[in-house]
Backbone atoms as SQL, in Angstrom:
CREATE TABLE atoms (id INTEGER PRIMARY KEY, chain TEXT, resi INTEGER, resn TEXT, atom TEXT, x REAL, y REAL, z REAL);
INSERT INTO atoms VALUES
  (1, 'A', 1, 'UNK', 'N', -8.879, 37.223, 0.267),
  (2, 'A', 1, 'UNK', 'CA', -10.083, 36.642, 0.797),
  (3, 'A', 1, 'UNK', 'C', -10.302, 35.301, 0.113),
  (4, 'A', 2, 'UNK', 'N', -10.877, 33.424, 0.938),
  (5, 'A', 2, 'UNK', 'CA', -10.672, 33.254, 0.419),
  (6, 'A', 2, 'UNK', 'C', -12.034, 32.930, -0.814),
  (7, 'A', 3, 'UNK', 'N', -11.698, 32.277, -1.591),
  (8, 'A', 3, 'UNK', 'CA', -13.247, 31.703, -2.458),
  (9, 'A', 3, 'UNK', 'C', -13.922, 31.318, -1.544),
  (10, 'A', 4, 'UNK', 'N', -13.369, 29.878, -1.324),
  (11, 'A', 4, 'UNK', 'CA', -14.597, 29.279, -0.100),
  (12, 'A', 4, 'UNK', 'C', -13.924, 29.002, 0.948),
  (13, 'A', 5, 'UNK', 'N', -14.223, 29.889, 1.882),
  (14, 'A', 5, 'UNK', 'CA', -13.637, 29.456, 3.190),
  (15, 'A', 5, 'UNK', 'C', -14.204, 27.848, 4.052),
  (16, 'A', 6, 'UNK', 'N', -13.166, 27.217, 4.558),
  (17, 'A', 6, 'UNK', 'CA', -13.647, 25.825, 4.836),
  (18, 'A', 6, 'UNK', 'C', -14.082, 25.742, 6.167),
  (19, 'A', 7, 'UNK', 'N', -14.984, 25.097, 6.526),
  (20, 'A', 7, 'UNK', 'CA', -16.136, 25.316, 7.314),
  (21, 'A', 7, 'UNK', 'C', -15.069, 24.824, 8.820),
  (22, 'A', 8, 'UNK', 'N', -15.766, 25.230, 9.967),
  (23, 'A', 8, 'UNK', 'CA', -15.016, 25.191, 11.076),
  (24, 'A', 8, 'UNK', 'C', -16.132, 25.055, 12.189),
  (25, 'A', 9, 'UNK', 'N', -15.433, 24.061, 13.288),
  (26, 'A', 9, 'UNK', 'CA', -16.439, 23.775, 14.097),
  (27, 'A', 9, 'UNK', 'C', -16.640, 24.651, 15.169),
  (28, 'A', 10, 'UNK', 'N', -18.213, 24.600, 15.945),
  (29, 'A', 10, 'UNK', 'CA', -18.172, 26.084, 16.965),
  (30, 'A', 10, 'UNK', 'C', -16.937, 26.204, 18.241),
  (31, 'A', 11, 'UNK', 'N', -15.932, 25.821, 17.935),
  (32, 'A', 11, 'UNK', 'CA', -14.758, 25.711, 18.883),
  (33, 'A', 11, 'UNK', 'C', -14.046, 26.441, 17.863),
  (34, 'A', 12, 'UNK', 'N', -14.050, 26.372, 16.687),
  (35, 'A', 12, 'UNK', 'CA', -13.145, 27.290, 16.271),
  (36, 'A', 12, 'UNK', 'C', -11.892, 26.555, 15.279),
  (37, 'A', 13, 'UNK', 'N', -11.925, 25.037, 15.634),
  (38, 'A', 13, 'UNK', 'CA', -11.170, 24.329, 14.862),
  (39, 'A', 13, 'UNK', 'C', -11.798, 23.951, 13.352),
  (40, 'A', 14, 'UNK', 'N', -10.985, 22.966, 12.374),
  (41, 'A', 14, 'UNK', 'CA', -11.390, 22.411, 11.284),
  (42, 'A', 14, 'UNK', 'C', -12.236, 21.109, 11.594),
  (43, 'A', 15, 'UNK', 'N', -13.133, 20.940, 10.470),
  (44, 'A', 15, 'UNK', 'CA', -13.979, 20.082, 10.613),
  (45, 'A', 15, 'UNK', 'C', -13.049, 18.848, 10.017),
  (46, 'A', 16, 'UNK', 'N', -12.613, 17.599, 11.033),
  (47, 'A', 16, 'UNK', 'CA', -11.803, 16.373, 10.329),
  (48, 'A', 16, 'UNK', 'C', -11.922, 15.621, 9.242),
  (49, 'A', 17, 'UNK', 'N', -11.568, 15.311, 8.505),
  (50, 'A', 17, 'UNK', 'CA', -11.492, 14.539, 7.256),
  (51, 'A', 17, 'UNK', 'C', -11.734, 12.882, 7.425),
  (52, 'A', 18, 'UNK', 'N', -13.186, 12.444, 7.246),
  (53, 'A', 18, 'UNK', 'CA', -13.625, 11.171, 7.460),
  (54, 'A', 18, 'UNK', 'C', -12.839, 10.399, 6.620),
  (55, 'A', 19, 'UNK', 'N', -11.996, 9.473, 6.878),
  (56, 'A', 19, 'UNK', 'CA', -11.403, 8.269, 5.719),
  (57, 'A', 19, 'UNK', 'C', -11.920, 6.806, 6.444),
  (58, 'A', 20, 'UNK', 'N', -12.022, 5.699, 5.312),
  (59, 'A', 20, 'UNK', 'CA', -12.296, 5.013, 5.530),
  (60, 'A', 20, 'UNK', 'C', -11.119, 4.043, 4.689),
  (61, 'A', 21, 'UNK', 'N', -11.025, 2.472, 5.097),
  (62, 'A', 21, 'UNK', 'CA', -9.967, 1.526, 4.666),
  (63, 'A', 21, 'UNK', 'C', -10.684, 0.551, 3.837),
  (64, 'A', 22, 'UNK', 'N', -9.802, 0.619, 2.704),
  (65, 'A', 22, 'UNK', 'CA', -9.957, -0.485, 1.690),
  (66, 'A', 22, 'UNK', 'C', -9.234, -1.922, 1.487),
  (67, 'A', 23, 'UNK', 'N', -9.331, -2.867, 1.982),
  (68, 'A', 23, 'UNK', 'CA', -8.176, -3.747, 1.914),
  (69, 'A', 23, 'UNK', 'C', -8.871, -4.549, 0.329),
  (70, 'A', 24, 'UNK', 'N', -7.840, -5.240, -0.337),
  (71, 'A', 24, 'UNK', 'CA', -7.623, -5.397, -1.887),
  (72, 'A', 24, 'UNK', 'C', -6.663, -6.408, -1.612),
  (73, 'A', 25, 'UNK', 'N', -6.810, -7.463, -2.876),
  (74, 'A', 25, 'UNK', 'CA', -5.628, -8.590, -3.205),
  (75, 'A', 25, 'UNK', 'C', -5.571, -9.060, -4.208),
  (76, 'A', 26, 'UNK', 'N', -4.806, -9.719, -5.274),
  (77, 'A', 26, 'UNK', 'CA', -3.902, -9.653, -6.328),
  (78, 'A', 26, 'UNK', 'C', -3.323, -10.952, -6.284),
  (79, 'A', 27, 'UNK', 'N', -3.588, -11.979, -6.892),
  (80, 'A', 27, 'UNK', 'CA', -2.842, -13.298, -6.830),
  (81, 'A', 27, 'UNK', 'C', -1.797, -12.562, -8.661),
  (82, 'A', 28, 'UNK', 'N', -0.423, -12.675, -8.295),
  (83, 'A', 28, 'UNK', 'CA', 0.707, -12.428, -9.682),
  (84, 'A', 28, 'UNK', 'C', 1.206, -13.373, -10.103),
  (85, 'A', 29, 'UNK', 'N', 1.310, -13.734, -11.481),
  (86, 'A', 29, 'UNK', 'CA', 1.986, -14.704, -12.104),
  (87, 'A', 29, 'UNK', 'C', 3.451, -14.459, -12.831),
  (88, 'A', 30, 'UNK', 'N', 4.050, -15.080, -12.965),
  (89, 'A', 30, 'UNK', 'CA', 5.589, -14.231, -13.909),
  (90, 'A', 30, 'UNK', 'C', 5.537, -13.570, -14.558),
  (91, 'A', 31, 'UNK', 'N', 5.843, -12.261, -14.658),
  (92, 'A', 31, 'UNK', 'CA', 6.103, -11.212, -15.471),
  (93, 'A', 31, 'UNK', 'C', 4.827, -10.067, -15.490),
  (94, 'A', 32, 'UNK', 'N', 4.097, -10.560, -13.959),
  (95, 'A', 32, 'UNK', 'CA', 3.254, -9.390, -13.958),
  (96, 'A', 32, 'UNK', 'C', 3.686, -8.843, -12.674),
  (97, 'A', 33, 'UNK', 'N', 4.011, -7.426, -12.682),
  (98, 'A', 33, 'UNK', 'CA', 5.112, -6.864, -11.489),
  (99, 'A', 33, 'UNK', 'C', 3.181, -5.823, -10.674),
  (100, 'A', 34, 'UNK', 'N', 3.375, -5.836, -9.433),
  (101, 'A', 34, 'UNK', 'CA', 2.638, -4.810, -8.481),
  (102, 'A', 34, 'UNK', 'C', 3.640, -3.834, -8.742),
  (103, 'A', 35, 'UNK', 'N', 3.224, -2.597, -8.190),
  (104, 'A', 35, 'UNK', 'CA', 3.636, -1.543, -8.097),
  (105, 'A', 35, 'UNK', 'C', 3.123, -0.918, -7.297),
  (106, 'A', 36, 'UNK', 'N', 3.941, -0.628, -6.118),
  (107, 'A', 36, 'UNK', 'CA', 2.711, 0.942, -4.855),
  (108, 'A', 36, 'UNK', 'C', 2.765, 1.731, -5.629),
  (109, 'A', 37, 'UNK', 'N', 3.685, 2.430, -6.361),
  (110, 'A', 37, 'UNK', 'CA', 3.157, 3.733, -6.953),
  (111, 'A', 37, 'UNK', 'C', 1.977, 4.040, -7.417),
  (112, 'A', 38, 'UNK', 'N', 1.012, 2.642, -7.888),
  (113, 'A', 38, 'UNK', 'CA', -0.063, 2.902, -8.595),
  (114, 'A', 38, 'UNK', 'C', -1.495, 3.524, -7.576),
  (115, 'A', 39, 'UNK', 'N', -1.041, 3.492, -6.143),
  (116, 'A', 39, 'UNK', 'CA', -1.732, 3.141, -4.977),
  (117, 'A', 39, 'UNK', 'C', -1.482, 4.132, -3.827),
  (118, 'A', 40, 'UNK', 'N', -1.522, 5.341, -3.971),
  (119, 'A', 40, 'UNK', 'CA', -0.940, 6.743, -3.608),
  (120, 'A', 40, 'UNK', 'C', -1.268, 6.369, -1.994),
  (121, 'A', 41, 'UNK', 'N', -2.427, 5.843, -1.422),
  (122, 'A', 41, 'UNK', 'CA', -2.755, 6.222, 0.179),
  (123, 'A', 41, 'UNK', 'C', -2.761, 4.782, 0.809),
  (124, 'A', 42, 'UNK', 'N', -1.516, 4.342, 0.430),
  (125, 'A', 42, 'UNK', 'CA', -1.311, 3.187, 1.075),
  (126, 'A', 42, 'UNK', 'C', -1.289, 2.876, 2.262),
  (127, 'A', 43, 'UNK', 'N', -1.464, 1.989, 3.164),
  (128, 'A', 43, 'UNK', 'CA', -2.152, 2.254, 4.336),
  (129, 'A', 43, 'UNK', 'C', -0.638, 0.864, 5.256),
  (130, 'A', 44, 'UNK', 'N', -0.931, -0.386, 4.374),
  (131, 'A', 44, 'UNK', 'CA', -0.236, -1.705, 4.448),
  (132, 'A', 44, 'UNK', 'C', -0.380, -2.482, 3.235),
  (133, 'A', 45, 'UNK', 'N', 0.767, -3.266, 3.072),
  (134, 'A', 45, 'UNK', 'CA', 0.782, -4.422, 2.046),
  (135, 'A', 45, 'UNK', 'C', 1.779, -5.239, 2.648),
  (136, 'A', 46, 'UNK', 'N', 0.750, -6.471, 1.826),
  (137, 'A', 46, 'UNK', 'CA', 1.780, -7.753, 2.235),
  (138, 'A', 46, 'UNK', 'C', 2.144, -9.229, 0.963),
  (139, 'A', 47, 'UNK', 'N', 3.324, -9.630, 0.941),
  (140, 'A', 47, 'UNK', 'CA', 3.260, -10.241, -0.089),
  (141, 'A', 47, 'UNK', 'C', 3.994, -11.924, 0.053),
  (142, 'A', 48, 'UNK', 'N', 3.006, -12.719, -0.715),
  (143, 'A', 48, 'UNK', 'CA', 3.598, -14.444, 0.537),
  (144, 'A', 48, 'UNK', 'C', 3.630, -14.804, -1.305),
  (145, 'A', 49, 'UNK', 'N', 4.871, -15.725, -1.587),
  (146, 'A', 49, 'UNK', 'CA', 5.356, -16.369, -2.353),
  (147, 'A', 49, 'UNK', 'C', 4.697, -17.693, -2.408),
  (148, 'A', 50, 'UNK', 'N', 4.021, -18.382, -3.265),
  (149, 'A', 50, 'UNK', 'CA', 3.548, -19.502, -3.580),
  (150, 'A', 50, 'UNK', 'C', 4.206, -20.573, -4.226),
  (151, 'A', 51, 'UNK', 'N', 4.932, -21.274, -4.185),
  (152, 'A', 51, 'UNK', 'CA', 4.998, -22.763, -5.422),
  (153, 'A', 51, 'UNK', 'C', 6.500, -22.225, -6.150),
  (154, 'A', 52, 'UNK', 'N', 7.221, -21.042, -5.439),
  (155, 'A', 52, 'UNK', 'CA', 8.379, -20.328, -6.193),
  (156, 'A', 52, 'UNK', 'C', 9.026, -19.097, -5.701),
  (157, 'A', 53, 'UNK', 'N', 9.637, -18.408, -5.930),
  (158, 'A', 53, 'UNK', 'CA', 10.067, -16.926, -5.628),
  (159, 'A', 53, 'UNK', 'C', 9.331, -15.922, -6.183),
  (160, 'A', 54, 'UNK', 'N', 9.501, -14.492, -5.837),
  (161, 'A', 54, 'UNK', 'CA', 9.693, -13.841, -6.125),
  (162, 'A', 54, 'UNK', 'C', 10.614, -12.318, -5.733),
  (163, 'A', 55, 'UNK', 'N', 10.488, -11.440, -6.616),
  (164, 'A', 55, 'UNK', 'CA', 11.264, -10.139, -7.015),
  (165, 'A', 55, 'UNK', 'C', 10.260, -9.445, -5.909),
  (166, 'A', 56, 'UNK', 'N', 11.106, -8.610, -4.777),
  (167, 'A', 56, 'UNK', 'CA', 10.850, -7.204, -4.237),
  (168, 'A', 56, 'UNK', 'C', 11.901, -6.329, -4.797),
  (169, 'A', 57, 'UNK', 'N', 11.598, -5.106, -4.943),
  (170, 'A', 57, 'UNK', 'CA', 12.481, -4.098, -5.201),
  (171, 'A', 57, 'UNK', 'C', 11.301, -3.152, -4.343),
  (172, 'A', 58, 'UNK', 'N', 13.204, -2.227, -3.529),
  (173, 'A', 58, 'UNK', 'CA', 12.735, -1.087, -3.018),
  (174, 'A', 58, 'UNK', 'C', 14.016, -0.186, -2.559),
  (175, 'A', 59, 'UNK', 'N', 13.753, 0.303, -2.221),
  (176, 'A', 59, 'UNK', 'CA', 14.882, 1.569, -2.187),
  (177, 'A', 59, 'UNK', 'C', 16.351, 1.003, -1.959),
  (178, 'A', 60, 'UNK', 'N', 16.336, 0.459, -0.922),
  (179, 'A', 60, 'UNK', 'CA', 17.221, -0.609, -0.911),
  (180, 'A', 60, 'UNK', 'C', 17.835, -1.591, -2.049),
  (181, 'A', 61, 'UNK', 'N', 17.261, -1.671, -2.966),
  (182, 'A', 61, 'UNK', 'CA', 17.558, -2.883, -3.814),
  (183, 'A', 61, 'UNK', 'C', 16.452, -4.025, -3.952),
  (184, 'A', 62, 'UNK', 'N', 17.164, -4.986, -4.686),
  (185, 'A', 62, 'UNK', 'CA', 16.101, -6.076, -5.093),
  (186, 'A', 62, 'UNK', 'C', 16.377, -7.460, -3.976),
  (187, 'A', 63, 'UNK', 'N', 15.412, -8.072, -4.167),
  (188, 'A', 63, 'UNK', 'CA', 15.540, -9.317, -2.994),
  (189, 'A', 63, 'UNK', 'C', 14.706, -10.082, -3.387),
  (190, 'A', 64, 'UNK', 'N', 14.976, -11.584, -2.789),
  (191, 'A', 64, 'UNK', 'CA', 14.082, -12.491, -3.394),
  (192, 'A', 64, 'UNK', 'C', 12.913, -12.824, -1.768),
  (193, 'A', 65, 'UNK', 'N', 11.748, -13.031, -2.868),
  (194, 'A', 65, 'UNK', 'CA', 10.808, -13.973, -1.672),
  (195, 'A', 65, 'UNK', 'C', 10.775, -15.065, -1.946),
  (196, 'A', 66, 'UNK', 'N', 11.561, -15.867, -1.147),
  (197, 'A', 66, 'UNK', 'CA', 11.477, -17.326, -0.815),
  (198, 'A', 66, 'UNK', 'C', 9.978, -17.754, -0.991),
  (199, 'A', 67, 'UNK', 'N', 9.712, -18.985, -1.407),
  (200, 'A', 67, 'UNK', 'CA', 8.507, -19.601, -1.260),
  (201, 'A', 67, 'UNK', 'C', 7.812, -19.638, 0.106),
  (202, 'A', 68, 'UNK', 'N', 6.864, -19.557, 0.520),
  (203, 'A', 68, 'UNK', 'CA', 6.500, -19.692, 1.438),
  (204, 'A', 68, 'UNK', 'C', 6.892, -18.396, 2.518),
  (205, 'A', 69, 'UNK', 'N', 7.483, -17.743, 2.202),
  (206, 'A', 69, 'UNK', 'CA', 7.736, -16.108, 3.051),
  (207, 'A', 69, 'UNK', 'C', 6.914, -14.857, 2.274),
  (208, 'A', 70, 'UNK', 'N', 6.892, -14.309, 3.574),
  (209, 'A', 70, 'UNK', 'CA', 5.629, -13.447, 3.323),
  (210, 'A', 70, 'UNK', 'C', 6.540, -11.875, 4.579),
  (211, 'A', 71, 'UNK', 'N', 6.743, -11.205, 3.307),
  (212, 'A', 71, 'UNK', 'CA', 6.728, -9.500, 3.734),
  (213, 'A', 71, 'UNK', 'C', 5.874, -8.702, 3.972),
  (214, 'A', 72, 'UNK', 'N', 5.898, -7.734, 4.624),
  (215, 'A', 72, 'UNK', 'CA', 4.918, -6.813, 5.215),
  (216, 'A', 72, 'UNK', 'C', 5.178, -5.389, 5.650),
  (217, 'A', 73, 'UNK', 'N', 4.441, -4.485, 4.877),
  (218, 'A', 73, 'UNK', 'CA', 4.950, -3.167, 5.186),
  (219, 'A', 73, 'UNK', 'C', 3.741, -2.581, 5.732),
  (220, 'A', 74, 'UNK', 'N', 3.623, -1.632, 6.597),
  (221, 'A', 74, 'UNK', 'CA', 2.054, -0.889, 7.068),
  (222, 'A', 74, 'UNK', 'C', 3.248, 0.474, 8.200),
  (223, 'A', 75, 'UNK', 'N', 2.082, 1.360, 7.661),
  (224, 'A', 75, 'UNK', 'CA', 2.235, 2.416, 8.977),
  (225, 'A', 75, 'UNK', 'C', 1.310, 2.689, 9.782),
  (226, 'A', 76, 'UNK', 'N', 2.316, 2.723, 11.266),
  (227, 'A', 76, 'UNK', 'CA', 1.832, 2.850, 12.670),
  (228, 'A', 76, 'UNK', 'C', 0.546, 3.796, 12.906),
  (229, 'A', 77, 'UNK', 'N', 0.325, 4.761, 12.220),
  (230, 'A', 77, 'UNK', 'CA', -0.924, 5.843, 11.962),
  (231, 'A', 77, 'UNK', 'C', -1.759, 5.102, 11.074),
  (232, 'A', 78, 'UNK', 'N', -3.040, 5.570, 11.354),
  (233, 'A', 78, 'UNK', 'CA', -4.331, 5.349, 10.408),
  (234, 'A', 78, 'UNK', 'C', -4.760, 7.037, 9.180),
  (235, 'A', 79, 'UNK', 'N', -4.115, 8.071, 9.908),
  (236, 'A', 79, 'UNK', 'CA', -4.270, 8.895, 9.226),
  (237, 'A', 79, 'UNK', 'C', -3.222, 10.030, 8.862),
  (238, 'A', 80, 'UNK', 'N', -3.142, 10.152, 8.206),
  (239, 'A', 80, 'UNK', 'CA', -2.270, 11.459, 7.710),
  (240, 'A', 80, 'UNK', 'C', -0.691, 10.710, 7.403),
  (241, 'A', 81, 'UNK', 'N', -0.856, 9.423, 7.219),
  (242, 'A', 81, 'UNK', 'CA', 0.589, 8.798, 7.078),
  (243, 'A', 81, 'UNK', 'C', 0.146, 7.609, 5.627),
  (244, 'A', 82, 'UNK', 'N', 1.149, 7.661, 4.977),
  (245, 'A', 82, 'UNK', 'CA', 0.560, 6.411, 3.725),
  (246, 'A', 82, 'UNK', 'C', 2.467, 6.132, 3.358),
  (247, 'A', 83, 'UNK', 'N', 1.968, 4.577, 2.899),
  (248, 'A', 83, 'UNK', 'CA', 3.691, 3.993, 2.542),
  (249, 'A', 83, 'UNK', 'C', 3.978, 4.728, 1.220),
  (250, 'A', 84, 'UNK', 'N', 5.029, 4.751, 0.975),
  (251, 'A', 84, 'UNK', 'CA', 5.841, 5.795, -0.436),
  (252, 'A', 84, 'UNK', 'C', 7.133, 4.572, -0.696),
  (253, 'A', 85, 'UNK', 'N', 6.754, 4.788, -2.161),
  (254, 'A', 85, 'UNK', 'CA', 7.993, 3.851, -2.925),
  (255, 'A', 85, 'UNK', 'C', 9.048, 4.421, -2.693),
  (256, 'A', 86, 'UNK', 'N', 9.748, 3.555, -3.783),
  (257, 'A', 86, 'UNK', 'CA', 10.052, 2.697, -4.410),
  (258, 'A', 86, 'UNK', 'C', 9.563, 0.930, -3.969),
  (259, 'A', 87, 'UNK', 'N', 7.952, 0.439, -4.478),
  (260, 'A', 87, 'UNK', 'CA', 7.702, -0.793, -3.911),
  (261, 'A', 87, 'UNK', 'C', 7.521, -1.817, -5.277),
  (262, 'A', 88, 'UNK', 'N', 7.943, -2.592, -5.698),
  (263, 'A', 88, 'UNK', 'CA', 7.702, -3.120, -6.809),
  (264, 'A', 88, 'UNK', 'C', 7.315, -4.788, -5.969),
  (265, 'A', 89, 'UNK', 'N', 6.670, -5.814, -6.695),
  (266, 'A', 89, 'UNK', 'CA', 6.733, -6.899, -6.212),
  (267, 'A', 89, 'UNK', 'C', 6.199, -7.765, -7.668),
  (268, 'A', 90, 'UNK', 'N', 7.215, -8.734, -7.851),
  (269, 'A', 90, 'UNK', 'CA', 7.134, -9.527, -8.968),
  (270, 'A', 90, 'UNK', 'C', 7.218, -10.859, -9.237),
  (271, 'A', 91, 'UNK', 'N', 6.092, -11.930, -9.582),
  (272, 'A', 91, 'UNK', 'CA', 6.517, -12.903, -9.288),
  (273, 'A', 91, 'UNK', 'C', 8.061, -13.688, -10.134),
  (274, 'A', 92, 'UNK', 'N', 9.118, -14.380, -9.661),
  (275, 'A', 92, 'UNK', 'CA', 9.943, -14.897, -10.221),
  (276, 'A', 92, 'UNK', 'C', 9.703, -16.427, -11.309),
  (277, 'A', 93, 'UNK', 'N', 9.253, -17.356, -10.291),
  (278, 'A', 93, 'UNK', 'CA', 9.322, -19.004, -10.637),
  (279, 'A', 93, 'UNK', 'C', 8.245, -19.476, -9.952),
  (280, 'A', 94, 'UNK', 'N', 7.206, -18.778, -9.257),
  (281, 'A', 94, 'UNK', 'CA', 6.045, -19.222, -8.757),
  (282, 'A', 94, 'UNK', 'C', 4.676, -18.062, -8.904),
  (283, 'A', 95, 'UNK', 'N', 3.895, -18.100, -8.339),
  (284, 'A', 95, 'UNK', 'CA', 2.895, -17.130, -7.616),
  (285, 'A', 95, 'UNK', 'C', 3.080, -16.139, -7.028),
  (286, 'A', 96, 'UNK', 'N', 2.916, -15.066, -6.424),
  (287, 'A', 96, 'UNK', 'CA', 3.207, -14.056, -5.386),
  (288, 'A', 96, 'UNK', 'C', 1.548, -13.028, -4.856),
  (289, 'A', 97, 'UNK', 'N', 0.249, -13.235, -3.999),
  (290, 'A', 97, 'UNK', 'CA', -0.270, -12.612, -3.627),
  (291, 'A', 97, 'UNK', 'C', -0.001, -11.302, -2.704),
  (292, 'A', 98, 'UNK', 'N', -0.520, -10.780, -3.606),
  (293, 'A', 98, 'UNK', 'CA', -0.446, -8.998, -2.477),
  (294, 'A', 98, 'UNK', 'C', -1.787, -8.574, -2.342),
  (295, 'A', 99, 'UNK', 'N', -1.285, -8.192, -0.993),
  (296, 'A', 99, 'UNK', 'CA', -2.668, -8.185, -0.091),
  (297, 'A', 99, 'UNK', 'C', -2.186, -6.689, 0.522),
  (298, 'A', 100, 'UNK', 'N', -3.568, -5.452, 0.367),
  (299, 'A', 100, 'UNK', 'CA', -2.943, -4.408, 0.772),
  (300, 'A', 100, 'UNK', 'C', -4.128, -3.488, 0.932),
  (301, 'A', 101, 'UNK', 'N', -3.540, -2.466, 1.631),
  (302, 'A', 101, 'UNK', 'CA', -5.133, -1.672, 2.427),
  (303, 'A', 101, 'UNK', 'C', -4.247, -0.240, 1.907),
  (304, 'A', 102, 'UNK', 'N', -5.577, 0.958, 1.365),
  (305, 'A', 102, 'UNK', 'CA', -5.465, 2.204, 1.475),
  (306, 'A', 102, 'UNK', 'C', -7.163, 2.905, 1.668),
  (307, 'A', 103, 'UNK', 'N', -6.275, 4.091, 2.023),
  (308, 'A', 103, 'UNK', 'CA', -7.121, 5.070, 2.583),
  (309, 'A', 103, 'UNK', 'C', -8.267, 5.521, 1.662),
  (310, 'A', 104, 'UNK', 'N', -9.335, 5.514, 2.373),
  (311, 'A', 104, 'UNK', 'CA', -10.197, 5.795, 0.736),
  (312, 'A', 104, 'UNK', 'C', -11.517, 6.983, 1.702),
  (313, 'A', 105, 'UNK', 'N', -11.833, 8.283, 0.937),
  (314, 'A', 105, 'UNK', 'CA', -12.443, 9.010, 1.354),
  (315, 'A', 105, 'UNK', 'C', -13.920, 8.389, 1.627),
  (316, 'A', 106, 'UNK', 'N', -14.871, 8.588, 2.771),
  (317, 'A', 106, 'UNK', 'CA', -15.899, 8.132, 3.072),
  (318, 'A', 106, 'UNK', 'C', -16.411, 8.713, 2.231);
């Protein structure tokens, strides 16, 4: 039986899980690395190189962002889907802003 049984609507289904979106941004300087891992309900991120390169690493391997290029990861769902590392982003010889949205309980 359980402790607390979770409440159910008069149809008989579960009552849905309200989330709401946080978007957040991060101007990085050399030798300060982002990390998704830190950022469990990732929703999208995006990252544009300023005045220099920088370091992506991801499952794939490492790659550079050209100055002036800008990557972008997001999933097609708003709910029940969030991005999963391996995402690192680091600036090299310039700037690197990350700009990125997760799921955040209402």
């Amino acid at each position: 039986m359980p402790v607390e049984p979770a409440p159910c609507t008069p149809e008989g289904g579960s009552i849905p899980i309200e989330v709401n979106t946080r978007a957040r941004r991060v101007e990085l300087v050399p030798g300060v690395t982002w990390d998704a891992s830190a950022y469990p309900t990732l929703q999208s991120v995006t990252a544009i190189a300023h005045g220099g390169t920088g370091i992506i690493t991801t499952s794939d391997g490492a790659s550079t962002l050209h100055t002036g290029e800008a990557a972008t990861w997001s999933v097609a769902r708003d709910i029940d889907a969030a991005l999963t590392g391996p995402l690192t982003i680091t600036p090299d010889t310039g700037t690197v802003t990350v700009t990125w949205t997760q799921e955040v309980p209402l």
